[in-house]
Residue, then its C-alpha position, 0 to 999 in steps of 0.5 A: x462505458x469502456x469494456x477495457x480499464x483504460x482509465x486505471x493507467x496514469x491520472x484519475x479517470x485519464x485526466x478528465x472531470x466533468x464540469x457543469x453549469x447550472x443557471x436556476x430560475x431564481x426568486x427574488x429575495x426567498x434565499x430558502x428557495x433558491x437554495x433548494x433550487x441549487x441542491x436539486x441542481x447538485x443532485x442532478x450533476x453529481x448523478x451525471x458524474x459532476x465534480x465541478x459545479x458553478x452556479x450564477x452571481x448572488x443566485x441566492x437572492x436572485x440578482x435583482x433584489x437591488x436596495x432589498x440587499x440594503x436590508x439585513x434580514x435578506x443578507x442574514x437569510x442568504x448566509x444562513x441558506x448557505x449554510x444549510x446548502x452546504x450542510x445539504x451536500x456534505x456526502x458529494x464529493x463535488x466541488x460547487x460555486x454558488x453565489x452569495x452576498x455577504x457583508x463583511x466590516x460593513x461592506x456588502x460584497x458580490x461574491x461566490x462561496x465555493x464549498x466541497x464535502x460540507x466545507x466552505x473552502x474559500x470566498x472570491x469576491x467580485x473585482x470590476x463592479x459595473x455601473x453602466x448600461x442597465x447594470x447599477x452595481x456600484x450602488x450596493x456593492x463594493x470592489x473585492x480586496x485581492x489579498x486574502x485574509x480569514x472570515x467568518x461565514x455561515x457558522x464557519x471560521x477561517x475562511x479564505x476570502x479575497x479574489x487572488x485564491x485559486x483551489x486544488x485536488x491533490x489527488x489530480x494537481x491538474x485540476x486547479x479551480x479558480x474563480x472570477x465573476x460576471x463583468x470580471x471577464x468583460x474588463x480590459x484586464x480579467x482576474x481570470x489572466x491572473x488566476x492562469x498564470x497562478x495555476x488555474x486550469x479550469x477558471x468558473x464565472x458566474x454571471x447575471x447578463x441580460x439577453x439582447x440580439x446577438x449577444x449569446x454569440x458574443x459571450x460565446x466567442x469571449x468564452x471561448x477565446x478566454x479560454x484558447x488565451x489561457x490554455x484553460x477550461x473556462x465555465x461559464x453560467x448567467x442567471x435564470x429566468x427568474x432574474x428578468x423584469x419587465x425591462x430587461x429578460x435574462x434567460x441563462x446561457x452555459x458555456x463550458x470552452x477548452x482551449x478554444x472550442x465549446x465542448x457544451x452550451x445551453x442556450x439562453x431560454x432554454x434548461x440551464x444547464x450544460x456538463x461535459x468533461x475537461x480534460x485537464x491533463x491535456x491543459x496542463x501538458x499545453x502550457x508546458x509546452x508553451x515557453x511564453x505561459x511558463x515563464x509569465x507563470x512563474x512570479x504569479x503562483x508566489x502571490x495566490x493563496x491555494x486551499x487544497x482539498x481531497x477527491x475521488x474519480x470513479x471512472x464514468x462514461x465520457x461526457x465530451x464529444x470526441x471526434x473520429x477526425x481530429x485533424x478536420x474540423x467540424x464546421x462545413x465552413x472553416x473546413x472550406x476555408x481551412x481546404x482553400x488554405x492548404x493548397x494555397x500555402x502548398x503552392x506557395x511553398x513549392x514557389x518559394x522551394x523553387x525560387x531557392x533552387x533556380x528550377x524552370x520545371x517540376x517533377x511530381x512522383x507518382x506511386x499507385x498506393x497514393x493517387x490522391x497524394x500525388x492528384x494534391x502535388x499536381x495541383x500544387x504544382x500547377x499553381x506553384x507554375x502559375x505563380x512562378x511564371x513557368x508553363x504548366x507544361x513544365x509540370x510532369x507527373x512520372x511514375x518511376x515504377x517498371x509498370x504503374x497500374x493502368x487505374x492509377x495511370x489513367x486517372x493522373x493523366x486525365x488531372x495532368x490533361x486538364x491542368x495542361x501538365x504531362x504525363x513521363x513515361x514509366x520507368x524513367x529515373x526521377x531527375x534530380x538537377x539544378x533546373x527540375x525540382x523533385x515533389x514527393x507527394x508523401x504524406x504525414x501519415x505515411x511518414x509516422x507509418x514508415x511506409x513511404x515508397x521513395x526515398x526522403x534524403x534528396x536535396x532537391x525533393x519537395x515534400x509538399x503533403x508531409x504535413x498533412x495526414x492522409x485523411x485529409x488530401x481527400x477533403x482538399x481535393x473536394x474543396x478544388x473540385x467544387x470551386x473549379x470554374x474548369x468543367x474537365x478538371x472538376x470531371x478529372x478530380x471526381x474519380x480520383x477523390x472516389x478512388x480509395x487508397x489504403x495504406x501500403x506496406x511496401x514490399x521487403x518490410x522489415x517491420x513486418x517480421x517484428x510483428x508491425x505489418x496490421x496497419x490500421x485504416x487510415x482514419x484510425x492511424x491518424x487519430x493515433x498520430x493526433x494523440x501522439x504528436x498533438x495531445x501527447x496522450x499516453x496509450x491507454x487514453x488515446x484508446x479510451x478516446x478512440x473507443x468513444x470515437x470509432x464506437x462498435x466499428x472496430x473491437x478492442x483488440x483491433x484498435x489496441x493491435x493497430x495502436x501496437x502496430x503505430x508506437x512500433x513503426x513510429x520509433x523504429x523508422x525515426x531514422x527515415x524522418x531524419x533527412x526529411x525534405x523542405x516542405x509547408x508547415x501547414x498544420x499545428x503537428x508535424x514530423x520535420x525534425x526542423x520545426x515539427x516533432x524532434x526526437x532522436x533516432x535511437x529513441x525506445x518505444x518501450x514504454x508505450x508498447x508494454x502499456x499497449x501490451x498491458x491493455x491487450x491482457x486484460x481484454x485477453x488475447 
């Protein structure tokens, strides 16, 4: 639990709401059970802090009742526990989904209820009705209608029921629910496409499909590319246990995806059951930023009936995993791949730079407070040489410093060795002509700091790390170590990749006298730069997330001072970023005014340091 409020700044509990799914082992056609066995779930995620619940397609009857649902007297009971489900929950404040079949004008219907403080809010019917494979589903229900018209249902009058429908908090308009079910998301066009661009941030389906090799992974990667298509949360539960035959097992799977990534699952087989928190605020800020969603959104809202309901968001322990290394992924795998990728577009870069100026040879700037920087550049380099056809020994390492480090020195020259590249001696002026190009081994996060030890403004620079923040160059040089088939340069690359190198604050700062000299250590500053830049966090939940990801390492008021320290330099050192040189786009977040990050030079932190500065009181200081 935070010590300090964060979450009383800006949107309720920081945009975040926890989502759970709940797969019960269901028993065919005993509707009073299997309501039981909802509200027990209930009870359990509204005690972990649920707001938002799914349950799996007709879970009331169990999804294999088959001609049972022909009969009345299992369709009354299913309508007549939901009811008593509903009267059950009226003191949660959650918003759950259960699925029910109910025949309306003489049609059965495979649909979800969705229900909230003793409410039937909305019915959302079933679109696609599949008829194939072990699913014989034409033969009992009908295709929902997507106009939505007023029901009867449970007791209750004037119920929205209709597929084109989507639910909204008022007090976090963020939070817009909307509903599609089971094979809805195998078609070739899912209602959930629909239902994002009508507002949904956090789309629920609840499912019935059947277990076989390798489909778990399969519904995976569906989920969660759904998902990272539709800037949304995508909520996924199939059937429990108690819905397999002797044919066919179906042993529940949970999947929660934001954006791409998997924040929870449970297996299939396993407890059924999978909570974590989504942020919406972080949705709703991606499709603003995303012209294409904006503009196919705008025509669809017109079209989509919206129920709005009311909602409290106590503040709770986090429920989502949150790493301390935002911009390095987590899978051993993609982060080789995403290694291998960098330098390769790095160098690639670099020969395009030297194509464009007519260079023959290449000078990569050397600072002691950045060895790892400039081993990254040299590598670059040397392949950037290969490609373009040059001798490596046109590739130099120069320090232009009076009296570079020994360490420093030794360590570079032993890389420029193995690579065949050469070492200048120190002192020497950069060149900076038609036929020998500059590279700057800068990286983002000195960059975002202010703190870089030459100067950016040069035509003929090549700034080959500007995109990639500090925490990273070190993972990169690994990667080159352990797939070099040159024994000497592994031997060069180790020492290097061992050595540290903090953040330096160059000498004569004018920052520092305005109260910006703490730098944070590096993995805390580009976790800073991920929130600013990438999630467009305000403070007070950048230093919620860093407290659930730093843990006890760092105190408040260290992560709020090094925060203060950041929102300071950041703005008052826009003017360096102005004139930055060419360099590769290699990430999703940069500062080149060109294509990355663009604000102008005079812009005032104001608001973001009187936010720091809040926090800072209330831990005191």
């Amino acid at each position: 639990m935070p010590t300090t409020p964060a979450s009383s700044f800006g949107l309720p509990n920081n945009g975040f709401v926890p989502v759970a799914t709940i797969s019960p082992a269901s028993t065919v056609a005993d509707p009073a059970h299997n309501a039981d066995l909802c509200y027990e779930g209930l009870q359990r995620a509204a005690k972990l802090g649920a707001k938002v619940v799914a349950f799996p397609e007709v879970v009331l009857t169990s999804y294999i009742a088959d001609d049972l649902l022909y009969h009345g007297i299992l369709l009354e009971s299913a309508e007549r526990e939901l009811g008593r489900l509903v009267e059950r929950t009226a003191d949660l404040d959650v918003l759950f989904s259960v699925g029910v079949p109910l025949c309306i004008n003489g049609k059965i219907y495979n649909t979800v209820a969705i229900c909230h403080r003793g409410r039937i809010l909305g019915v959302v019917p079933k679109t696609f009705i599949p008829t194939y494979g072990v699913d014989f589903e034409g033969r009992w229900f009908h295709s929902g209608p997507a106009e939505v018209t007023d029901i009867t249902v449970a007791g209750q009058e004037h119920v929205p029921f209709g597929s084109h429908q989507v639910f909204r908090c008022r007090q976090l308009p963020q939070l817009c629910v909307g509903y599609e079910i089971c094979e809805d998301i195998w078609s070739p066009e899912p209602p959930s496409i629909r239902l994002a661009l009508a507002g949904a941030t956090v789309i629920c389906n609840g499912s019935a499909s059947n277990a076989s090799l390798e489909k778990d992974l399969y519904r995976r990667g569906l989920i969660s590319g759904q998902s990272a298509r539709l800037l949304c949360c995508y909520a996924y539960c199939s059937s429990g246990q108690g819905d397999s035959t002797s044919d066919v097992t179906v042993g529940g799977q949970e999947i929660i995806a934001e954006n791409g990534s998997v924040l929870a699952q449970a297996q299939p087989f396993g407890e059924g059951f999978a909570i974590a928190d989504v942020d919406v605020e972080s949705l709703w800020g991606a499709r603003r930023g995303m012209s294409s969603f904006t503009v196919a959104a705008s025509p669809e809202a017109a079209g989509y009936h919206e129920t709005v309901f009311d909602m409290d968001f106590p503040e709770h322990p986090l429920l989502r995993p949150v790493s301390a290394q935002p911009f390095v992924p987590e899978d051993a795998r993609v982060r080789d791949d995403c290694c291998d990728l960098a330098l390769t577009m790095q160098a690639h870069g670099m020969l395009a730079f030297l194509h464009n100026r007519g260079a023959s040879a290449i000078t990569v700037l050397a600072e002691d407070t950045a060895v790892a920087n400039a081993a990254l550049a040299v590598l670059a380099a040397a392949r950037a040489a290969d490609l373009a056809g040059i001798d490596r020994s046109a590739v130099r390492v120069q320090f232009p410093g009076e009296r570079p480090g020994e360490h420093a020195k030794t360590l570079l020259g032993s890389l420029a060795e193995a690579l065949g590249c050469t070492v200048s001696d120190a002192g020497q002026p950069p060149i900076a002509d038609q036929a020998e190009a500059l590279v700057n081994p800068v990286d983002m996060t000195e960059l975002a700091l202010g703190v870089s030890d030459f100067p950016l403004n040069l035509s003929m620079q090549y700034a080959v790390n500007s995109q990639l923040v500090r925490s990273f160059v070190p993972l990169i040089l690994d990667r080159a170590a352990q797939t070099a088939e040159d024994g000497q340069l592994r031997a060069a690359l180790e020492p290097i990749i061992a050595h540290s190198d903090p953040l330096h604050v160059p000498e004569h700062d004018h920052y520092a006298a305005r109260g910006f000299a703490d730098i944070a250590p590096t993995e805390v500053e580009d976790f800073f730069i991920d929130g600013f830049l990438r999630a467009q966090y305000r403070p007070s939940k950048s230093f919620r997330l860093a407290q659930r990801a730093f843990g006890s390492k760092y105190s408040d008021r260290e992560l709020l001072m090094w925060m203060r320290t950041f929102y300071g330099r950041f703005f008052a050192t826009q003017f360096m970023r102005h004139d930055l040189p060419d360099g590769p786009r290699i990430g999703s977040a940069g500062l080149d005014l060109r294509d990355g990050f663009m604000m102008p030079t005079y812009a005032q932190g104001a608001l973001w340091l009187d936010e720091v500065d809040a926090l800072l009181a209330r831990i005191g200081e």
